[in-house]
MOPAC internal coordinates of N, CA, C and O (Angstrom, degrees):
PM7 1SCF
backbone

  N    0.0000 0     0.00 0     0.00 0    0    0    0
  C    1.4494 1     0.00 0     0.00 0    1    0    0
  C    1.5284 1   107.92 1     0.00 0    2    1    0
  O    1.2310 1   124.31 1   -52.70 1    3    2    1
  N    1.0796 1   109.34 1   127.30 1    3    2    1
  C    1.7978 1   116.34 1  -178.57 1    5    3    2
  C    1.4916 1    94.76 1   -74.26 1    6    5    3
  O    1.2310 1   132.45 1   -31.09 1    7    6    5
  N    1.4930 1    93.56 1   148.91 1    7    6    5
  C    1.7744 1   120.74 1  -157.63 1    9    7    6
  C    1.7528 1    86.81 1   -67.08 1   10    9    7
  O    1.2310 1   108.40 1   119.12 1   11   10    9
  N    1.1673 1   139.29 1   -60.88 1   11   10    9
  C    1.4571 1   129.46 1   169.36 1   13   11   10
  C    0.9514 1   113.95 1   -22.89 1   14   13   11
  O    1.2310 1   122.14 1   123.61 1   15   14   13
  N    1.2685 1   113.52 1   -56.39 1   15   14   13
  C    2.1538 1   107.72 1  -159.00 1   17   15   14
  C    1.6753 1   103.43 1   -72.45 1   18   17   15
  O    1.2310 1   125.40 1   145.32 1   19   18   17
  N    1.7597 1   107.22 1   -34.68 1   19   18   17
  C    1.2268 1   101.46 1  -175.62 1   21   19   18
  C    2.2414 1   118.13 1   -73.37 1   22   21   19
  O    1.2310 1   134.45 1   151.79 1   23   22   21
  N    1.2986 1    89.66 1   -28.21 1   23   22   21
  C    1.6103 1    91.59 1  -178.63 1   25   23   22
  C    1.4312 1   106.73 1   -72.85 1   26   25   23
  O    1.2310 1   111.77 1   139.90 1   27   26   25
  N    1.4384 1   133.12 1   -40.10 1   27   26   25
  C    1.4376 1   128.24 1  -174.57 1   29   27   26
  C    1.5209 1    99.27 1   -67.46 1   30   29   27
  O    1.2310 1   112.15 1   138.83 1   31   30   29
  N    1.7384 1   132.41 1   -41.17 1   31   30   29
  C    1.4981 1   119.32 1   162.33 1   33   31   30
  C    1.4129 1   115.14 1   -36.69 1   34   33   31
  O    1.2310 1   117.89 1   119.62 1   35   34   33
  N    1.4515 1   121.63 1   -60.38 1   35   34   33
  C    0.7326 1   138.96 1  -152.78 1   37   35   34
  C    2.1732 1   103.55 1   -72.03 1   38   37   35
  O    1.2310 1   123.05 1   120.30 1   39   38   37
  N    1.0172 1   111.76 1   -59.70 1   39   38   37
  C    1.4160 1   123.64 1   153.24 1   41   39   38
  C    1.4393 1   109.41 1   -20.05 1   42   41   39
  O    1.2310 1   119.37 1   104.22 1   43   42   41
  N    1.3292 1   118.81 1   -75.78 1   43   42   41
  C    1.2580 1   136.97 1  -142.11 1   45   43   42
  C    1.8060 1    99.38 1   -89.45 1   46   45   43
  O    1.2310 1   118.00 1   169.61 1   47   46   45
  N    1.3795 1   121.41 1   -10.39 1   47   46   45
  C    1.3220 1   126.26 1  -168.55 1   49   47   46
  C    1.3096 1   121.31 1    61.23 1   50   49   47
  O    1.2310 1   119.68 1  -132.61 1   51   50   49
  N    1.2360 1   118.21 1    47.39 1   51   50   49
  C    1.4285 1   125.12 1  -157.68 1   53   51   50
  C    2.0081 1   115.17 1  -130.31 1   54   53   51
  O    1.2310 1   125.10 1   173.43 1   55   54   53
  N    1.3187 1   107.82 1    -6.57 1   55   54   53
  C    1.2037 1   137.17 1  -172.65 1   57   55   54
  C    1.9821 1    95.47 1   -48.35 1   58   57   55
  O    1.2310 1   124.51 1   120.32 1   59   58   57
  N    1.5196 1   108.95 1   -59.68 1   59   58   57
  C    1.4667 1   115.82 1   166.28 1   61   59   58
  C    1.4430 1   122.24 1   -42.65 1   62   61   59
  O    1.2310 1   124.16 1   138.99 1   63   62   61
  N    1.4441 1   109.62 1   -41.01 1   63   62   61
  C    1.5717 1   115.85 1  -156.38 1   65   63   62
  C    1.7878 1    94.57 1   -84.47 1   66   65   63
  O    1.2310 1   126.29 1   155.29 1   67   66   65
  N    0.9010 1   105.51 1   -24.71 1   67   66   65
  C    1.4469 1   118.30 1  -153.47 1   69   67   66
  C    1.6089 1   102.43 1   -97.41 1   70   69   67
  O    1.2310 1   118.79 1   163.21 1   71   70   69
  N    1.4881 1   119.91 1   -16.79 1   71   70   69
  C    1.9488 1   129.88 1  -179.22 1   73   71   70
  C    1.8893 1    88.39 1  -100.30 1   74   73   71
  O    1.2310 1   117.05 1   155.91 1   75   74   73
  N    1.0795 1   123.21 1   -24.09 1   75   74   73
  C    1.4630 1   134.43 1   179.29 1   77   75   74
  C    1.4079 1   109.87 1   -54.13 1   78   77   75
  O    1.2310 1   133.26 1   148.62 1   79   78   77
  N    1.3222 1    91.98 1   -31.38 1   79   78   77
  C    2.2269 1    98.57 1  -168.55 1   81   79   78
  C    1.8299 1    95.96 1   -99.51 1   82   81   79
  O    1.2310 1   135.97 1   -31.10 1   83   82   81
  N    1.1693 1    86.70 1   148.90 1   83   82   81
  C    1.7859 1   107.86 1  -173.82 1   85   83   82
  C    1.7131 1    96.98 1   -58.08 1   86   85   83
  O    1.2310 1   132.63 1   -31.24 1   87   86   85
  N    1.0998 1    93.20 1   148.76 1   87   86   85
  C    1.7688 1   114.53 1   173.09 1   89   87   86
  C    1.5250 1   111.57 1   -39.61 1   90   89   87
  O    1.2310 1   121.79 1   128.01 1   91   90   89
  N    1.5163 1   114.19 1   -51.99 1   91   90   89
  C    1.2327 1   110.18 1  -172.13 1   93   91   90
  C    1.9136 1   117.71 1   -76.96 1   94   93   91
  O    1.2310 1   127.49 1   176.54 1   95   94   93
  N    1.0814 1   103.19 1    -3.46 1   95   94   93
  C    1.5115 1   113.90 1  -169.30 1   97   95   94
  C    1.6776 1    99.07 1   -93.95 1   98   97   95
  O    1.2310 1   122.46 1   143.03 1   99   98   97
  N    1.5419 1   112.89 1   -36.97 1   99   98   97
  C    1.6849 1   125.22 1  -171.91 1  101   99   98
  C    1.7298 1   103.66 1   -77.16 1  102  101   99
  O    1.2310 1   123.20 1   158.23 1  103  102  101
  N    1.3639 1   111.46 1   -21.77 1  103  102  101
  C    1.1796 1   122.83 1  -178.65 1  105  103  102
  C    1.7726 1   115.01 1   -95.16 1  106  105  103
  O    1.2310 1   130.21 1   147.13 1  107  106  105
  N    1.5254 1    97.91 1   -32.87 1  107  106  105
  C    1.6904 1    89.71 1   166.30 1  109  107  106
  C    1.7179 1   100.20 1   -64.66 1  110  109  107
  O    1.2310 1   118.72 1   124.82 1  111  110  109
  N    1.1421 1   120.05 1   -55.18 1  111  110  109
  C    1.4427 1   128.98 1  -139.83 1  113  111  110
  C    1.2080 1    89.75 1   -39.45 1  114  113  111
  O    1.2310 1   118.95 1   107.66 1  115  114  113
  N    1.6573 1   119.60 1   -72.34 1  115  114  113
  C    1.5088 1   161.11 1  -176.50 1  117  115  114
  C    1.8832 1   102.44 1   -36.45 1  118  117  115
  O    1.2310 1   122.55 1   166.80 1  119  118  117
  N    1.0425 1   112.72 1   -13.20 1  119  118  117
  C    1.8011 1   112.57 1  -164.89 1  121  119  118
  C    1.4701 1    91.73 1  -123.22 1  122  121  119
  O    1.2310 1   126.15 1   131.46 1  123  122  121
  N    1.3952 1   105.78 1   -48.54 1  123  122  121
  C    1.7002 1   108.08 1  -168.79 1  125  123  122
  C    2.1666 1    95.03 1   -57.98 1  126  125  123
  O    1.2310 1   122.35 1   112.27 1  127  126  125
  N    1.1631 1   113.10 1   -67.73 1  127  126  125
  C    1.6093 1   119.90 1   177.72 1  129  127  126
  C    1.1008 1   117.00 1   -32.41 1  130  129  127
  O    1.2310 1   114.27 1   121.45 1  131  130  129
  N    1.6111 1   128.45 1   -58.55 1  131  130  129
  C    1.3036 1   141.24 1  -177.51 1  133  131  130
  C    1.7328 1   116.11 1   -52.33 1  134  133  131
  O    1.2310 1   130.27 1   127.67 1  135  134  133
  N    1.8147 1    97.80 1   -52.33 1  135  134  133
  C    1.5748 1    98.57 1  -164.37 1  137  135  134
  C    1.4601 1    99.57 1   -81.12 1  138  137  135
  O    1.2310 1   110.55 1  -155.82 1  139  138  137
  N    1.8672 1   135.36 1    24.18 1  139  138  137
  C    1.4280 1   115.87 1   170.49 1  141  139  138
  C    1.6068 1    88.97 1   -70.34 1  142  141  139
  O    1.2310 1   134.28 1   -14.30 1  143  142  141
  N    1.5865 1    89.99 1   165.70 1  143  142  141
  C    1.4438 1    99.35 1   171.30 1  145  143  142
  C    1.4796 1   107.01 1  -120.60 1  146  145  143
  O    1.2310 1   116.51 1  -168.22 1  147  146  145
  N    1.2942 1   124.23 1    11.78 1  147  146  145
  C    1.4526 1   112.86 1   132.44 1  149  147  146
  C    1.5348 1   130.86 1   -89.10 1  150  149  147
  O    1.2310 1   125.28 1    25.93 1  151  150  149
  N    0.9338 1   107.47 1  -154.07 1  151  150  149
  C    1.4282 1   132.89 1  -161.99 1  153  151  150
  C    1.9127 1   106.14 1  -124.34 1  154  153  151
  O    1.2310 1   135.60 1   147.57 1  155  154  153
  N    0.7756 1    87.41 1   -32.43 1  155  154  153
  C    1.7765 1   114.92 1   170.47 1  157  155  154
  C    1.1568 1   119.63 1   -90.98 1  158  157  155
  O    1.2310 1   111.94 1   129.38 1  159  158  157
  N    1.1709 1   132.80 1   -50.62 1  159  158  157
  C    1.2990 1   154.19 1   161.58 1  161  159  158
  C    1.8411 1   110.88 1   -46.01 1  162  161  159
  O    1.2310 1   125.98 1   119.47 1  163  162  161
  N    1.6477 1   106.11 1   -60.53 1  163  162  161
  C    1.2676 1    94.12 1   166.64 1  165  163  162
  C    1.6433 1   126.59 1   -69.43 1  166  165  163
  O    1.2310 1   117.00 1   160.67 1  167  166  165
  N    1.4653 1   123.30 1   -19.33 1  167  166  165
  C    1.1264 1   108.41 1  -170.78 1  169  167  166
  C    1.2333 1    98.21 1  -101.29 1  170  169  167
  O    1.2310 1   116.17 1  -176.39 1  171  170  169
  N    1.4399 1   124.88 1     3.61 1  171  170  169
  C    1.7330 1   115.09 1   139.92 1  173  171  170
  C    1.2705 1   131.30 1   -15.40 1  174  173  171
  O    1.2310 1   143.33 1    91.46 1  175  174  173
  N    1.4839 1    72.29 1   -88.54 1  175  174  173
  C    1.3364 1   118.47 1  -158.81 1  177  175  174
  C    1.9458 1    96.56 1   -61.19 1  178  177  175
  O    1.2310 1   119.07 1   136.30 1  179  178  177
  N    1.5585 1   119.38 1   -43.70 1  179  178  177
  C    1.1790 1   121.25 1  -178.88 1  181  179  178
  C    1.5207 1   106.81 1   -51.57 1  182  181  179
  O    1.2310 1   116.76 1   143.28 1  183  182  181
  N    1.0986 1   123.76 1   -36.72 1  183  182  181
  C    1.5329 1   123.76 1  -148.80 1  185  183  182
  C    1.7671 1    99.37 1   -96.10 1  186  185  183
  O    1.2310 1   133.18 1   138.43 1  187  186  185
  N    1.1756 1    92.13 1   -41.57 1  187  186  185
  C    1.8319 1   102.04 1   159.10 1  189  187  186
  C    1.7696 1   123.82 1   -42.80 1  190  189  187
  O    1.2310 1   121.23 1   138.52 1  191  190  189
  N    1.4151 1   115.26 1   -41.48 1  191  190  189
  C    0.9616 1   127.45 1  -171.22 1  193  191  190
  C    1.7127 1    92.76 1   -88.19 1  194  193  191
  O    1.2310 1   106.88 1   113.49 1  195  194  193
  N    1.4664 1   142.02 1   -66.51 1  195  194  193
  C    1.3150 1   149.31 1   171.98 1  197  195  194
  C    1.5583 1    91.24 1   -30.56 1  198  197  195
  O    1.2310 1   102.52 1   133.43 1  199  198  197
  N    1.3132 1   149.62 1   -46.57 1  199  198  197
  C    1.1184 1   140.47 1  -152.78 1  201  199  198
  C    1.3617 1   123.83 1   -90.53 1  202  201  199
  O    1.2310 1   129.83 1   149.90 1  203  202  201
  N    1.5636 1    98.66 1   -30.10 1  203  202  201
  C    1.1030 1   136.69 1   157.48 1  205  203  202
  C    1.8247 1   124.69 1   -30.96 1  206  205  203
  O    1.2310 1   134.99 1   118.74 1  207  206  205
  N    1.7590 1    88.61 1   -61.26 1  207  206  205
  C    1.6138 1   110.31 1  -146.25 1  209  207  206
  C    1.9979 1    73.76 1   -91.15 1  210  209  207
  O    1.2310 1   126.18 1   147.75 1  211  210  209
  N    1.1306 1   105.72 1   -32.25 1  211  210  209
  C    1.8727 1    85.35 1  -166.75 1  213  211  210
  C    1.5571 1   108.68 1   -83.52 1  214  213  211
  O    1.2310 1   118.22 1  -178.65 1  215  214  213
  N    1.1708 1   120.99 1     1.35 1  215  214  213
  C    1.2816 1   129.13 1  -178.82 1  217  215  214
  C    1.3808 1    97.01 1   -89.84 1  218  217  215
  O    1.2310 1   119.30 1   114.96 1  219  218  217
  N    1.8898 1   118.94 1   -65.04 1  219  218  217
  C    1.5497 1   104.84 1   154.49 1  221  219  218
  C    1.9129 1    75.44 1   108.18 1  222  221  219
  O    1.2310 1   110.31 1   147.75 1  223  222  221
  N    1.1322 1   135.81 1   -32.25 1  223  222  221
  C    1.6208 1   124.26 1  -175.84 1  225  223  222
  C    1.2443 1   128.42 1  -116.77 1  226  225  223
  O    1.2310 1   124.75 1  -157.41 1  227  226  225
  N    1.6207 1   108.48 1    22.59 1  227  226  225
  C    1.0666 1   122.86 1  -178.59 1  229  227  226
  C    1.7785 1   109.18 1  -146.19 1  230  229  227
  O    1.2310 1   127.44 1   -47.91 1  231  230  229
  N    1.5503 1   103.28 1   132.09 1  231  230  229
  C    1.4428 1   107.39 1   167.79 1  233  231  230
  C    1.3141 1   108.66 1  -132.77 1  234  233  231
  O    1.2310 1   128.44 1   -63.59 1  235  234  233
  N    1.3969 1   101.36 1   116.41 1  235  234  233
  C    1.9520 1   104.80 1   167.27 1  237  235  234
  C    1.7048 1   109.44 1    84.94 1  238  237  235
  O    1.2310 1   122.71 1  -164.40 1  239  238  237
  N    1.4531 1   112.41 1    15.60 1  239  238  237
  C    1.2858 1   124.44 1  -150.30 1  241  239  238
  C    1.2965 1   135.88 1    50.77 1  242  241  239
  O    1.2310 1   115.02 1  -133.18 1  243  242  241
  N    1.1635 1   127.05 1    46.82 1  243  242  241
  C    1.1020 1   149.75 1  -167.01 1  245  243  242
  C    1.5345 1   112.12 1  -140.99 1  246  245  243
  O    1.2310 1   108.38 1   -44.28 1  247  246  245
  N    1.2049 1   139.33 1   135.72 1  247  246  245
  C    1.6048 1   151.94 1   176.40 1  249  247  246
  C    1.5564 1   100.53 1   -39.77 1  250  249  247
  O    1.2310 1   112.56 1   -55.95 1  251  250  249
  N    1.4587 1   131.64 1   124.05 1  251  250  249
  C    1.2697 1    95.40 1   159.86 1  253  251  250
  C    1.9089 1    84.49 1  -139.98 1  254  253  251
  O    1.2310 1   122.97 1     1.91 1  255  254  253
  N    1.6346 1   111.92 1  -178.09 1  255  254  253
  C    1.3518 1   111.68 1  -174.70 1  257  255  254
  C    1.1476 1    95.20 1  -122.47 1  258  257  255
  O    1.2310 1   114.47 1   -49.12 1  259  258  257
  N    1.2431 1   128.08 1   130.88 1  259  258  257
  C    1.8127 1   142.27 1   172.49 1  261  259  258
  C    1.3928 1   109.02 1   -60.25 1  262  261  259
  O    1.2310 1   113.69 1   -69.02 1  263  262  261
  N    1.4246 1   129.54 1   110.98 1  263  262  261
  C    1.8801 1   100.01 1   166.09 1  265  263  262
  C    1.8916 1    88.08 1  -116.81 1  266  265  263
  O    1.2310 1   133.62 1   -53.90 1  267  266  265
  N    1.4167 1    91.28 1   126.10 1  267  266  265
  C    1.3031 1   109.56 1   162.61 1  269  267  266
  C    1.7416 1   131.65 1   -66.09 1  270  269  267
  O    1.2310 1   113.66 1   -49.75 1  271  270  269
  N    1.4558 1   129.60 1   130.25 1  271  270  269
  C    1.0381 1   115.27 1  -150.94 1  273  271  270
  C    1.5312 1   101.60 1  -103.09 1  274  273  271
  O    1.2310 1   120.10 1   -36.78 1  275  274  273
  N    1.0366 1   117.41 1   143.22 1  275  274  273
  C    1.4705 1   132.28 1  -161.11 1  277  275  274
  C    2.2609 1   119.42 1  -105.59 1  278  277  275
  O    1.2310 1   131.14 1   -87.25 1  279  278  277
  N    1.2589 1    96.10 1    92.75 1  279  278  277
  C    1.6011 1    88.89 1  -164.14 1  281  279  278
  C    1.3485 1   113.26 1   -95.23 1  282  281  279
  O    1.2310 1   120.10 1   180.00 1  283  282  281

């Protein structure tokens, strides 16, 4: 995870909300952000995803349901 994506988690208190979502969703987030080819584009797209994780019912703009994992 590029040191950006991880400090704005980290900023935003969102680091939890964001290990909460399945592997393959933490891995779009992380690929979708990176491959803009702006500079603008990624911090779109970054802030999209932060908005995302604190809302907690939405992935990719789309409905999604959180299941929290239980250890």
């Amino acid at each position: 995870m590029p040191s950006y994506i991880k400090k704005a988690l980290l900023d935003k208190r969102l680091v939890e909300a964001y290990h909460e979502r399945p592997a393959y969703q933490r891995n779009d987030y992380i690929g979708w952000i990176i491959q803009g080819m702006r500079e603008s584009t990624r911090q779109r797209r970054l802030l999209q995803m932060l908005d995302e994780l604190k809302k907690g019912n939405v992935y990719m703009k789309m409905a999604h349901k959180v299941l929290k994992r239980y250890k």
